[in-house]
RODO-2510 file (C-alpha; in nm, 4 decimals, decimal comma):
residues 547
     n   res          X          Y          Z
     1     x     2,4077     1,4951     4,1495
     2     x     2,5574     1,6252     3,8835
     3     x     2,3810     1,5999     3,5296
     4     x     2,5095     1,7830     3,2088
     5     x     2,2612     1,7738     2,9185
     6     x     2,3926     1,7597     2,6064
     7     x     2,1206     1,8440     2,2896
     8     x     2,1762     1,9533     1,9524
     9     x     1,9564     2,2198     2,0523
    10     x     1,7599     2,4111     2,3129
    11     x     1,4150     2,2491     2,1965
    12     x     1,0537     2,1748     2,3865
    13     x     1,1705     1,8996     2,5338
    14     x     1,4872     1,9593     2,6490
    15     x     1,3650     2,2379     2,7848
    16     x     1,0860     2,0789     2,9922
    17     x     1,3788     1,8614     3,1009
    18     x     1,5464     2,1545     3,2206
    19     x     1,3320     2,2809     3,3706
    20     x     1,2103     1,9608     3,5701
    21     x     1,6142     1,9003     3,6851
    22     x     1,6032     2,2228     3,8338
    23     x     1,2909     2,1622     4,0083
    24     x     1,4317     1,8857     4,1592
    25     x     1,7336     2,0801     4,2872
    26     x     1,9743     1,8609     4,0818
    27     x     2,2941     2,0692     3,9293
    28     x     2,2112     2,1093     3,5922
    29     x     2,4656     2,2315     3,2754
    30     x     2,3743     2,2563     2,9017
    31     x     2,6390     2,1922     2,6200
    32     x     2,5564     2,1836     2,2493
    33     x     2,6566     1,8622     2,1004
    34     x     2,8418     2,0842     1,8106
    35     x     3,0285     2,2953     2,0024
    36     x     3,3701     2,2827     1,9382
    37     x     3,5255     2,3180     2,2974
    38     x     3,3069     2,0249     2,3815
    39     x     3,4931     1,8069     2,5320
    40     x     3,6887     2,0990     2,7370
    41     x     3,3356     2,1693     2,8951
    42     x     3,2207     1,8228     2,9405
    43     x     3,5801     1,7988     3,1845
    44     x     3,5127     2,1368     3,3324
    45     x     3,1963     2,0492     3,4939
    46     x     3,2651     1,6681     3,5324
    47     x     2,9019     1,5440     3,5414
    48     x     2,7379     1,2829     3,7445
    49     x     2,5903     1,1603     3,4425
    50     x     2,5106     1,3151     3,0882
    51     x     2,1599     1,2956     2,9616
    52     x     2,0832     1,3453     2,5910
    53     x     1,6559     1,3976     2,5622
    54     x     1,7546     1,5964     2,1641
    55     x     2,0744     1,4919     1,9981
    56     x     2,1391     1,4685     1,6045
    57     x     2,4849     1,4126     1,5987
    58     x     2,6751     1,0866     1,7574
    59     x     2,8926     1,0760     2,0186
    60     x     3,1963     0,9575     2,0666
    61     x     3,4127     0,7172     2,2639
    62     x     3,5480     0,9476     2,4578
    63     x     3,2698     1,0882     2,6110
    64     x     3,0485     0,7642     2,6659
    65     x     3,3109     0,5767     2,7768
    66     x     3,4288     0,8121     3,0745
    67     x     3,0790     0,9264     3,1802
    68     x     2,7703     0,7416     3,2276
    69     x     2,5742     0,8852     2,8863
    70     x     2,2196     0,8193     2,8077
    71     x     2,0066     0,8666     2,5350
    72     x     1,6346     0,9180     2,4951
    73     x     1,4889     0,7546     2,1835
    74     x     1,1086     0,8463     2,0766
    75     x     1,0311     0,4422     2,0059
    76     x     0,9070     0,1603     2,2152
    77     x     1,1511    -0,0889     2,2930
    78     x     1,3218    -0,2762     1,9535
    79     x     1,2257     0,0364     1,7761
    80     x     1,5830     0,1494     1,6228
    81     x     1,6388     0,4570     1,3817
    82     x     1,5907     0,7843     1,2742
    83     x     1,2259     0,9171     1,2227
    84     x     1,0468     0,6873     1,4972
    85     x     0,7367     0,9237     1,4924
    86     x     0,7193     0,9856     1,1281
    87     x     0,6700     0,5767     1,1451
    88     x     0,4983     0,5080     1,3820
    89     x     0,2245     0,7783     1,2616
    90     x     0,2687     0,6115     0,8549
    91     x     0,2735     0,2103     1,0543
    92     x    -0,0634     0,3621     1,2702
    93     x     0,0494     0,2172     1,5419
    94     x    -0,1626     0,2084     1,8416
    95     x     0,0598     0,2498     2,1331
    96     x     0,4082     0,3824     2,1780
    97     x     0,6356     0,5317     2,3726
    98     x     1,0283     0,6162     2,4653
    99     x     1,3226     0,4472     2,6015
   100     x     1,5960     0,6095     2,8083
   101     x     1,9286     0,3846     2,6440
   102     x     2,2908     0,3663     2,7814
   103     x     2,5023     0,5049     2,4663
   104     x     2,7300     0,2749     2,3156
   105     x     2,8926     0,2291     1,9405
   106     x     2,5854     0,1057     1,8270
   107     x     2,2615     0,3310     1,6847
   108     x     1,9811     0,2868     1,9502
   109     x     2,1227    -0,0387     2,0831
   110     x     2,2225     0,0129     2,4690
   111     x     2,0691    -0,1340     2,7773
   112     x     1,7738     0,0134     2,8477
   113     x     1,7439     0,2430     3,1963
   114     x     1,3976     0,3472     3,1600
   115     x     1,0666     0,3715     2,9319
   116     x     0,7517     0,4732     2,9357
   117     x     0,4491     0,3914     2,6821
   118     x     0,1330     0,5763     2,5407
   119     x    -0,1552     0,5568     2,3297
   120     x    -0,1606     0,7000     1,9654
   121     x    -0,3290     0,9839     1,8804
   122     x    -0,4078     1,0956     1,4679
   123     x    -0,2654     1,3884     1,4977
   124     x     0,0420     1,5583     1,3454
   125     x     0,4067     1,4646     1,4335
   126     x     0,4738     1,8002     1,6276
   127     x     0,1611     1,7826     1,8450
   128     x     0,2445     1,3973     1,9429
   129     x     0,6135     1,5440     2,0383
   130     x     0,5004     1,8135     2,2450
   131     x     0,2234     1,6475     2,4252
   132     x     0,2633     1,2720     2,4238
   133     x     0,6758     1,2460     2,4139
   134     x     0,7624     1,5312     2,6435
   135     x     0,4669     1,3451     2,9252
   136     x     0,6812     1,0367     2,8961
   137     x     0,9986     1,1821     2,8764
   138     x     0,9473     1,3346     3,2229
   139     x     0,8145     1,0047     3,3539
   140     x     1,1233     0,7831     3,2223
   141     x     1,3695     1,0627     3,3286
   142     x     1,2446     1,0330     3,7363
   143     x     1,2838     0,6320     3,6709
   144     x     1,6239     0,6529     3,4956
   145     x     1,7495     0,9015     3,7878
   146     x     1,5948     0,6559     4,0442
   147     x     1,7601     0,3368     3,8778
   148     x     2,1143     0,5378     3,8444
   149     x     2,1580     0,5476     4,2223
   150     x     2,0174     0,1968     4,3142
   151     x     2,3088    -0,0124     4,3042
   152     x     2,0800    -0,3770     4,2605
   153     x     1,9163    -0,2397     3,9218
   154     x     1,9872    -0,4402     3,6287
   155     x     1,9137    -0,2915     3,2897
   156     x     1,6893    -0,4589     3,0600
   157     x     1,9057    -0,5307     2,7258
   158     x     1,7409    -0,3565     2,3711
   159     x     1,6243    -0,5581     2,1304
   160     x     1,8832    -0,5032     1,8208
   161     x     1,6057    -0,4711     1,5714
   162     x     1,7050    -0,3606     1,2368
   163     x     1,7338    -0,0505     1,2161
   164     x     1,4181     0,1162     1,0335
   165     x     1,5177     0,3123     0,6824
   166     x     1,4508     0,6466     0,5989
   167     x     1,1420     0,7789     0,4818
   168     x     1,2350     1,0277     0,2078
   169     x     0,9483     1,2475     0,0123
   170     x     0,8606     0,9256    -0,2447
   171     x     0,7299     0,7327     0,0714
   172     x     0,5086     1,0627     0,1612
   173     x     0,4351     1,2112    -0,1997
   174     x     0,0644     1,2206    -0,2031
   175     x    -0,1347     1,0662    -0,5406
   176     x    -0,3979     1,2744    -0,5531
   177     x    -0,5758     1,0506    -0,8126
   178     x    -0,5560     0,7049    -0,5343
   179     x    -0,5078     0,8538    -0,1560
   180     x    -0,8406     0,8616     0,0108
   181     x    -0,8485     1,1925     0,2757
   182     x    -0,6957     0,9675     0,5715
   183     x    -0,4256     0,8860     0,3983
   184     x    -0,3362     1,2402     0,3118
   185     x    -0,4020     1,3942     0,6503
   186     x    -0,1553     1,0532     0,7895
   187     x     0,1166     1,1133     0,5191
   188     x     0,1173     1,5347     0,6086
   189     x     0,0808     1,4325     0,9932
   190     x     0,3440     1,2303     0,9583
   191     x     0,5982     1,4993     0,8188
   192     x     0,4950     1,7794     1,0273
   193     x     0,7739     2,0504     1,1402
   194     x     1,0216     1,8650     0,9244
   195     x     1,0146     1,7737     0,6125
   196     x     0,7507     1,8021     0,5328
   197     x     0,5230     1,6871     0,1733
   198     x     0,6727     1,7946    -0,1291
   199     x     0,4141     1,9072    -0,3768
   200     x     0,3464     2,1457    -0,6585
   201     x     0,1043     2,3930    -0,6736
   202     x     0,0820     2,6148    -1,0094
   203     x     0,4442     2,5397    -1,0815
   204     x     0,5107     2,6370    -0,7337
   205     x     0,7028     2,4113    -0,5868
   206     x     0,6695     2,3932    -0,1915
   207     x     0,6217     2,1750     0,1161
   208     x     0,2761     2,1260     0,3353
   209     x     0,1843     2,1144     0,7119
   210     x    -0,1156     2,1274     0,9126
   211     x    -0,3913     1,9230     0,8000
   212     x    -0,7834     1,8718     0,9020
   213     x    -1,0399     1,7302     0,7297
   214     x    -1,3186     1,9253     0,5696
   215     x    -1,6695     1,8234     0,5884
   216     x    -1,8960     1,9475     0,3331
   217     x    -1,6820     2,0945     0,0479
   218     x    -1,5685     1,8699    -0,2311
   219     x    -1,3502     1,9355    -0,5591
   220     x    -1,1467     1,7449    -0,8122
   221     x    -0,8467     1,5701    -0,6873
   222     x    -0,5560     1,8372    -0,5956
   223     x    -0,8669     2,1075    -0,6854
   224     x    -0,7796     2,4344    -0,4793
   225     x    -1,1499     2,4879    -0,4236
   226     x    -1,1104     2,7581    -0,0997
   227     x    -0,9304     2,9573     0,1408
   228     x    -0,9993     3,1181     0,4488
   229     x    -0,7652     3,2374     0,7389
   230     x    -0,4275     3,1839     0,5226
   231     x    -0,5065     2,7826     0,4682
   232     x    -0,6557     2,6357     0,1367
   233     x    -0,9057     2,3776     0,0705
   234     x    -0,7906     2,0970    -0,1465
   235     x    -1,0079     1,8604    -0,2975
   236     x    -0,9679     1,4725    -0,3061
   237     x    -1,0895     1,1468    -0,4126
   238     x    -1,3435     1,1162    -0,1006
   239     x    -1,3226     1,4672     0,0439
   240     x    -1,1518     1,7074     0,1143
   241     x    -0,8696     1,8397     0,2898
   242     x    -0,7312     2,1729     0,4705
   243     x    -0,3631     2,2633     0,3966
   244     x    -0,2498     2,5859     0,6325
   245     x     0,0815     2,6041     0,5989
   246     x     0,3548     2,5809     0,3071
   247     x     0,6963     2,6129     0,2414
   248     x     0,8822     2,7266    -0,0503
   249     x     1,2299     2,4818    -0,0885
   250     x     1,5465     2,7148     0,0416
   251     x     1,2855     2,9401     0,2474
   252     x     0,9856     2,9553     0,5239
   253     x     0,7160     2,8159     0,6383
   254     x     0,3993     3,0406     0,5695
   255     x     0,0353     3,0775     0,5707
   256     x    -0,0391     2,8808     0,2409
   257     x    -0,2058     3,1830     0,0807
   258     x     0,0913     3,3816     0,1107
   259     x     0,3193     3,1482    -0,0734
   260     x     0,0530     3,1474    -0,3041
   261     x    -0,0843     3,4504    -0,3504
   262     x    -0,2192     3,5680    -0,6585
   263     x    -0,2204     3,2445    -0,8144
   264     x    -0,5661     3,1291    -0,5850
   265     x    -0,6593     3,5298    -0,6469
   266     x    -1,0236     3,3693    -0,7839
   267     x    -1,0710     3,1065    -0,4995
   268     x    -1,3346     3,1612    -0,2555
   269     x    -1,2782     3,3166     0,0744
   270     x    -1,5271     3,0285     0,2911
   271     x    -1,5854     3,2126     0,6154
   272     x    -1,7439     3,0910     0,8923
   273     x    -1,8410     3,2220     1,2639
   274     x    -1,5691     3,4791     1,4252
   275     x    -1,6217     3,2286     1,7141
   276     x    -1,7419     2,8537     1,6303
   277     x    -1,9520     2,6937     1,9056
   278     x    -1,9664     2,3454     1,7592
   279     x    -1,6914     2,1293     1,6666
   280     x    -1,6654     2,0537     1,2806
   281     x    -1,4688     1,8609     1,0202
   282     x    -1,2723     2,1784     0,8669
   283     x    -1,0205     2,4236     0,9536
   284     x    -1,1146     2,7242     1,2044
   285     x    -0,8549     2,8798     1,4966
   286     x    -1,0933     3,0329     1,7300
   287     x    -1,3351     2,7921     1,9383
   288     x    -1,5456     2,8416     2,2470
   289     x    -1,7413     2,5757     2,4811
   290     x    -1,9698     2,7120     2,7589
   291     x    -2,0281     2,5203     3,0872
   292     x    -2,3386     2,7279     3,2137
   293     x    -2,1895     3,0303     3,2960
   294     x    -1,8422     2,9439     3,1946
   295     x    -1,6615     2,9914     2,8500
   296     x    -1,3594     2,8631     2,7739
   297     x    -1,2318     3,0509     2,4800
   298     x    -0,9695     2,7829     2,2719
   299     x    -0,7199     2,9962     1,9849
   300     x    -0,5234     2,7694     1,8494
   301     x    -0,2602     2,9299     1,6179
   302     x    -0,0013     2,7530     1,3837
   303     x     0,2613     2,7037     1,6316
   304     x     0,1430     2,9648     1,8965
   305     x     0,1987     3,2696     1,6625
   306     x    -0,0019     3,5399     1,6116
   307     x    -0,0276     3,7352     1,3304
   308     x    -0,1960     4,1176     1,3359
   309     x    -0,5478     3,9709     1,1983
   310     x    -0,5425     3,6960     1,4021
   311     x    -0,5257     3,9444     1,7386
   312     x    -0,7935     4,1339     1,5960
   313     x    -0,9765     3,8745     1,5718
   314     x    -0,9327     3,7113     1,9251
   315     x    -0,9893     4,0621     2,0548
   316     x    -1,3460     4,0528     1,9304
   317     x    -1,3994     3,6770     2,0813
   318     x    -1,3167     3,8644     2,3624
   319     x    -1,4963     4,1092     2,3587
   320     x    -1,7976     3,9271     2,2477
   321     x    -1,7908     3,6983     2,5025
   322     x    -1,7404     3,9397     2,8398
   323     x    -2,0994     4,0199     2,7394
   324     x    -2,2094     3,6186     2,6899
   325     x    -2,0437     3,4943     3,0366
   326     x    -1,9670     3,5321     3,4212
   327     x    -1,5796     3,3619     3,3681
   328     x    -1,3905     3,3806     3,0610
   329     x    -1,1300     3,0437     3,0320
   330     x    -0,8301     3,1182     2,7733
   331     x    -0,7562     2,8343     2,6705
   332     x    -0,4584     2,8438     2,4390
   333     x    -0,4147     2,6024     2,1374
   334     x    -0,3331     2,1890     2,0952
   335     x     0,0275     2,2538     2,0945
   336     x     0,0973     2,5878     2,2664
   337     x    -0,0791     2,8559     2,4629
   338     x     0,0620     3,1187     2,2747
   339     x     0,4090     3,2658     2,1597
   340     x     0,3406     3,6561     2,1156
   341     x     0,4243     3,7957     1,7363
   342     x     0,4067     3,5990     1,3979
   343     x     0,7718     3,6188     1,3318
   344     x     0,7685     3,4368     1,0075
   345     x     0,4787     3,7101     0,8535
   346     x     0,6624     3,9758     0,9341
   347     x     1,0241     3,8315     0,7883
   348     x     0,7745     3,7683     0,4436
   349     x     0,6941     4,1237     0,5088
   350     x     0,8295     4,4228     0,2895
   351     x     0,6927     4,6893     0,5661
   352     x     0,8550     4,4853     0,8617
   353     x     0,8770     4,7960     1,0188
   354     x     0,5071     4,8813     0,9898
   355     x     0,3886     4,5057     1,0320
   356     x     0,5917     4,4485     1,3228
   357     x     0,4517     4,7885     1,4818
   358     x     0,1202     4,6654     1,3947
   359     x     0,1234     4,3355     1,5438
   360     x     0,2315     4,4457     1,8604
   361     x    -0,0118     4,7046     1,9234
   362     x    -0,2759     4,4016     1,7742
   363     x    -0,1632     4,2065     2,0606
   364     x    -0,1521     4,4756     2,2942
   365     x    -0,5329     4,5098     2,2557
   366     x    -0,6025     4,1774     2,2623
   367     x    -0,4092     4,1641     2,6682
   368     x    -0,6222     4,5242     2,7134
   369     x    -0,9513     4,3474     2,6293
   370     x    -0,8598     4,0680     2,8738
   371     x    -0,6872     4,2890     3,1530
   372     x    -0,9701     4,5565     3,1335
   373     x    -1,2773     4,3101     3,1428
   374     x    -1,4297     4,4589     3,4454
   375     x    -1,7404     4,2550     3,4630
   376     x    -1,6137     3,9444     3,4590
   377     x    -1,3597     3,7217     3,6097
   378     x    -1,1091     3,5841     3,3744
   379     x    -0,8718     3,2789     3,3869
   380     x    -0,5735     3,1732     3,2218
   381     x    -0,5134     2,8007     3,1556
   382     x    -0,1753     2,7079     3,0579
   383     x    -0,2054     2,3277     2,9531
   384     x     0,0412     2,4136     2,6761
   385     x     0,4076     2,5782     2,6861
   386     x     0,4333     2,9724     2,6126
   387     x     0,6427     3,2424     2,5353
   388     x     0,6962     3,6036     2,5223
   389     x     0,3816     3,8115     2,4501
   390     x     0,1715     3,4675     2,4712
   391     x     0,2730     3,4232     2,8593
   392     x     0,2527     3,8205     2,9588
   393     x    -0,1172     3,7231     2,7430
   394     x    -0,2378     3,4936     3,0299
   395     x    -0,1017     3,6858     3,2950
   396     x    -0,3092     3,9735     3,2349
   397     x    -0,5995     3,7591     3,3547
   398     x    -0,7359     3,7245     3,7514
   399     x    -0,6213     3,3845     3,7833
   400     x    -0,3444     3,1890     3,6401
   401     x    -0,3297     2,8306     3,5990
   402     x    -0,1127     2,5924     3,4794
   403     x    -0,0775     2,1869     3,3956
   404     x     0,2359     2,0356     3,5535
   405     x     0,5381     2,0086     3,3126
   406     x     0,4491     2,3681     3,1190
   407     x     0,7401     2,5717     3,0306
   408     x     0,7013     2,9348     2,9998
   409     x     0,9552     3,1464     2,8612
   410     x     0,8778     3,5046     2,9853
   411     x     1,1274     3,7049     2,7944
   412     x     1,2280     3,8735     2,4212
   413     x     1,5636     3,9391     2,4748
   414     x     1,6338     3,6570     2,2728
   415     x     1,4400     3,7974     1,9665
   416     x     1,6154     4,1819     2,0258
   417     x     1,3253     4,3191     2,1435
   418     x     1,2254     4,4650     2,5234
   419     x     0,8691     4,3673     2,4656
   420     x     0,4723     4,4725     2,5263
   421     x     0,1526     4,3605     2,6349
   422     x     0,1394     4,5080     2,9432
   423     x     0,4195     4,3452     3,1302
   424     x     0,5907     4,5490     3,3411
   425     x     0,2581     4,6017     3,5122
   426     x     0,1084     4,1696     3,5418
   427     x     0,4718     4,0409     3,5366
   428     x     0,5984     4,2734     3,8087
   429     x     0,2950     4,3267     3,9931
   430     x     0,2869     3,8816     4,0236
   431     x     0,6600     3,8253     4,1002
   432     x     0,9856     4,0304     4,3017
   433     x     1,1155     4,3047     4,0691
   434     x     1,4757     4,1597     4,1385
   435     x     1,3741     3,7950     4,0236
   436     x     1,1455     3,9001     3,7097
   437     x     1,4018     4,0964     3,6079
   438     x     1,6661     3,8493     3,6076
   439     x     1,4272     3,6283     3,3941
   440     x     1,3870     3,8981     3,1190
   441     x     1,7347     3,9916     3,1094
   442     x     1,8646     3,6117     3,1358
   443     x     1,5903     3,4872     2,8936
   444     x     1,5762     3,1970     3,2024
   445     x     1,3181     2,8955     3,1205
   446     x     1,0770     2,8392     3,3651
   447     x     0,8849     2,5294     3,4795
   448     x     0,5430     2,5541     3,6452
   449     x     0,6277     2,4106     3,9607
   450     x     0,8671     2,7164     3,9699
   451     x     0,6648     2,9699     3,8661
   452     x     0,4209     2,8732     4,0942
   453     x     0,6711     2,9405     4,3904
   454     x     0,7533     3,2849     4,2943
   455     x     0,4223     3,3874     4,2513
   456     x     0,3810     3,3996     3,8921
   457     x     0,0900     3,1690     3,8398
   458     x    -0,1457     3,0800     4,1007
   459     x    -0,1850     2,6669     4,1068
   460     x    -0,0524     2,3751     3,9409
   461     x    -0,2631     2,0896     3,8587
   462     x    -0,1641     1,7324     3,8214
   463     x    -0,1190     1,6040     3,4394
   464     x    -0,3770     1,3390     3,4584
   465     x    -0,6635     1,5442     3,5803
   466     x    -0,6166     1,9211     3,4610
   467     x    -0,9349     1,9122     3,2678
   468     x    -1,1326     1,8091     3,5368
   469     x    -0,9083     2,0860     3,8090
   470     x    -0,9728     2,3321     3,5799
   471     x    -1,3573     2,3221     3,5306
   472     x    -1,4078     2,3023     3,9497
   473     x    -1,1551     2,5330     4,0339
   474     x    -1,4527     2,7939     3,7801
   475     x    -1,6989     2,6597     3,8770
   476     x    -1,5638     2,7293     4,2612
   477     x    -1,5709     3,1229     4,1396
   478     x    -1,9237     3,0964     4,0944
   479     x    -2,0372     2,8641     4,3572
   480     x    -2,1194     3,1434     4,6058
   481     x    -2,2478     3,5137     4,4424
   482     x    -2,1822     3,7637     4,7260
   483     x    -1,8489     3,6339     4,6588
   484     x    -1,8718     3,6498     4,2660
   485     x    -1,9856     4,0015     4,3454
   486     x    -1,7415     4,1263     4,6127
   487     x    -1,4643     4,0301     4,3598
   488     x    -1,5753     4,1762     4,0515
   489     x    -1,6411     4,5558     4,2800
   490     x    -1,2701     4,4768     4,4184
   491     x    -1,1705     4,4571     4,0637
   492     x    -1,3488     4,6950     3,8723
   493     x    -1,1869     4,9500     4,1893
   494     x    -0,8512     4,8268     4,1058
   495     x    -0,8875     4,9420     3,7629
   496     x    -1,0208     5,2467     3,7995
   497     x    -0,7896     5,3661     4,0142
   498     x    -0,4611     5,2004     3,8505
   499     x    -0,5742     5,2437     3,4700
   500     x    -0,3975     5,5463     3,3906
   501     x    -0,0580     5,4118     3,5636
   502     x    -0,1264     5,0971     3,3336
   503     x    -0,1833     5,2585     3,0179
   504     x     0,1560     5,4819     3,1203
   505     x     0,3585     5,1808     3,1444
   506     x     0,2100     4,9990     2,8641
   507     x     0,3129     5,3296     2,6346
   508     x     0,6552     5,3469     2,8442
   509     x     0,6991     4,9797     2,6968
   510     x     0,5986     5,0951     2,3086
   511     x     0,8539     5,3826     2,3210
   512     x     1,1003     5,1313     2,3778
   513     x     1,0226     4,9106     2,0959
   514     x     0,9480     5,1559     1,8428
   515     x     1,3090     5,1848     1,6751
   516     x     1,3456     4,7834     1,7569
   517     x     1,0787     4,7649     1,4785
   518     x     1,1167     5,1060     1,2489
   519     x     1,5122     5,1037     1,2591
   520     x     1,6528     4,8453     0,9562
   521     x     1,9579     4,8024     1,1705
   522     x     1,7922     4,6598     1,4875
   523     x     1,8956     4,3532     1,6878
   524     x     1,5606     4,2502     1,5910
   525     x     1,5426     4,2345     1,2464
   526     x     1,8918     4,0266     1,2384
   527     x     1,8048     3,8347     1,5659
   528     x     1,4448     3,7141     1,3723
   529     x     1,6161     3,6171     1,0537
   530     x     1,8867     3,3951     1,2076
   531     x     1,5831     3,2297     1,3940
   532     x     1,3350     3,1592     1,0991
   533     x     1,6136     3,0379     0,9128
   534     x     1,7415     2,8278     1,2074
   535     x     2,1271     2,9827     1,1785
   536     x     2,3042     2,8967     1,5164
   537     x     2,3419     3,2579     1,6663
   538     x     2,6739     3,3115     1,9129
   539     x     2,4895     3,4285     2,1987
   540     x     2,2749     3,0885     2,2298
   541     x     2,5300     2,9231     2,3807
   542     x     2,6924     3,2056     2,6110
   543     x     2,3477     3,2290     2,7027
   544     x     2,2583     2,8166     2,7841
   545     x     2,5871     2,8568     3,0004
   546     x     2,4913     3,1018     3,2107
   547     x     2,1384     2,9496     3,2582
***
């Protein structure tokens, strides 16, 4: 079969259904729905059937009418419109879903080929997407594509609801004077990634993402009463909230103290723990929970980036905790494992040159602390997608894991850069030279079933029970000590023997990059901008064709 997907872009979930297709050996081609040859490439490859899992734009007659064109919709059944999450999230509804619909004239109002439901979590738009949506998505895609060949299915008609209005910035402007902390953290939840909340801070005006609650400082209403890692503490009727990220109109989104700056210059720095080892009610990025001899070390960075401090400081938890433990877990954060670089810093930068060179070598460290850890045995759980630095990251550990349905996206060409962190020793040394190297140089998606098969990770476990996979496959590490033992002399001989041809190829990989970062005219520098600023670049769609 045949399938062509057609997105308005190249997002999580399309490619997790990309990913999946190819997985399940079906013949798979990507268009952009603004393209302008469309139509030319939609007749070029003739597809089986087109499936839509991202699309902004509508489609028209001539496409839906001469191929069999579905649609996925992030609603339950009779949910119609634009901004299903941000509703569902502001309605706190309980359960939802998505529907796989047969495109017609109509907004969201073909038969329906296939759905799946799930329970609400409070939690922000983009972590409901990625988690919740992309875990159905794959579920409804395998019945659609089973339903599609049976020639007795009957689709189940939608129920032509009206369709839901807008929600603009008055139904998610925040009075600070009346909303209790719940309904800040839902309004902000709901408008994660995009719009996000429109406020003013100091004549500053900007939009806010990612929210927690804060348990034990209070303030006046709208009261910036702390700061600590680049997020602010706001105080409210009841509470308090957290605030990390904002975004100045016409700009980026940012650390909230940068788009701030001197204007909070007198507000408290609240630290707490390099490492917390009990949950709390306020914002921290770097959490650990120990299972005897276990630690499974959780860094959860705004949108899997990592900014120079922020490797410094996971290098210490690192470090730290080789000493505390027998197996060290990385865990990776709610939404992603990890995705290398902060891109968006170093565009705020005015030393991008020396930021950028910085934050490499940050991360580098970080993958030396893990790669080097001699006395220990050291896992990598992907539960969570990851890309660039963050996958090379995980594979410098002993063991790689990974939950079914992860992406990884083991490349930089995209971003102009030939990349770090050790790679062309744990990429290389995991997977055949000829097919890692087409991945880097093709920038090639890759699903976990597939990366599995070439040797890149080391086992895929089942969606439904990863947690409970992952703590008996370490405990199995431990379960017998001449074992334990035996290893950890194998390993610590590995190293000393191989370190200096590591180090050599980790420096081989830094005199690549250097002008990528010091030279103004780099790919880099113009590749990142067009990316933070979301400007369509040429070579994304030469590049989806050749996928």
């Amino acid at each position: 079969m045949k399938i062509l997907l057609l997105i308005s872009s190249f997002n999580s979930l399309s490619q997790r259904v990309y990913t999946e297709l190819k997985e399940l050996n079906y013949e798979v081609a990507i268009c952009l729905s603004s393209q302008k040859n469309l139509l030319e490439e939609i007749k070029k490859f003739n597809p089986t059937l087109i499936f839509s899992p991202f699309l902004k734009e509508y489609l028209s007659n001539e496409i839906t009418l001469n191929y069999p064109t579905f649609i996925l919709h992030p609603g339950v059944i009779g949910d119609r419109g634009h901004q299903s999450l941000d509703h569902a999230i502001n309605d706190k509804k309980e359960q939802w879903g998505v529907v796989i619909l047969k495109a017609n004239e109509e907004l969201d109002a073909g038969d329906i080929y296939a759905s799946a439901n799930f329970p609400m979590r409070k939690a922000s738009k983009g972590s409901i997407y990625r988690n919740e949506v992309c875990y159905a998505t794959s579920k409804a895609l395998k019945e659609l594509l089973k339903n599609f060949t049976n020639k007795n299915f009957k689709a189940t008609p939608q129920i032509k609801n009206e369709v839901h209005e807008r929600l603009t910035q008055s139904n998610r402007k925040i009075d600070w004077q009346k909303d209790s902390v719940d309904v800040i953290i839902k309004k902000i939840n709901m408008s994660d990634s995009y719009p996000g909340v429109e406020e003013e801070f100091f004549g500053i005006t900007c939009y806010m993402y990612g929210v927690c609650k804060e348990d034990t400082l209070r303030g006046k209403p709208k009261e910036i009463i702390a700061k600590r890692d680049g997020a602010i503490c706001i105080g409210a009727i009841d509470g308090a909230v957290w605030v990390s990220h904002l975004k100045q109109k016409d700009s980026f989104k940012l650390p909230a103290t940068y788009v701030l700056k001197d204007k909070i210059k007198g507000v408290k720095e609240q630290r707490i723990p390099l490492i917390l080892e009990e949950k709390r009610e306020t914002f921290y990025e770097i959490f650990v929970e120990r299972k005897d001899e276990v630690a499974y070390l959780h860094f959860d960075f705004h949108n899997g980036a990592m900014s120079s401090e922020q490797a410094i400081k996971l290098k210490y938890s690192v470090d730290y905790l080789k000493e505390e433990c027998k197996v060290l877990v990385l865990m990776g954060g709610e939404e992603f494992f990890s995705n290398g670089i902060h891109l968006n810093i170093l565009e705020d930068s005015k030393k991008q040159g020396e930021d950028g060179w910085s934050n490499i070598n940050a991360m580098n460290d970080v993958v030396k602390s893990v790669l080097f850890a001699e006395d220990i045995i050291t896992v990598a759980s992907f539960s969570k997608n990851a890309g660039a630095g963050g996958v090379f990251l995980g594979l410098a550990c002993d063991y790689v894991l990974a939950r079914e349905g992860v992406v990884f996206n083991p490349h930089y060409k995209t971003m102009g850069l030939s990349g770090s962190e050790y790679h062309t020793f744990s990429f290389y040394k995991r997977v055949d030279e000829e097919i890692a190297s087409n991945i880097l140089e093709k920038c090639i998606p890759v699903g976990s079933r597939k990366a599995k098969s070439i040797g890149m990770i080391d086992e895929v476990f089942e969606s439904e029970n990863y947690d409970k996979s992952l703590e008996e496959f370490c405990e199995n590490l431990l379960s017998d000590e001449d074992s334990f033992e035996e290893f950890i002399d194998e390993k610590k001989d590995f190293l000393y023997e191989n370190e200096t041809s590591i180090e050599k190829l980790k420096e081989e990989e830094l005199k690549r990059m250097y002008p990528e970062f010091w030279n103004e005219e780099s790919f880099f520098h113009n590749l990142r901008k067009e990316f933070i600023y979301k400007k369509e670049h040429e070579g994304s769609l030469k590049r989806l064709k050749e996928l």
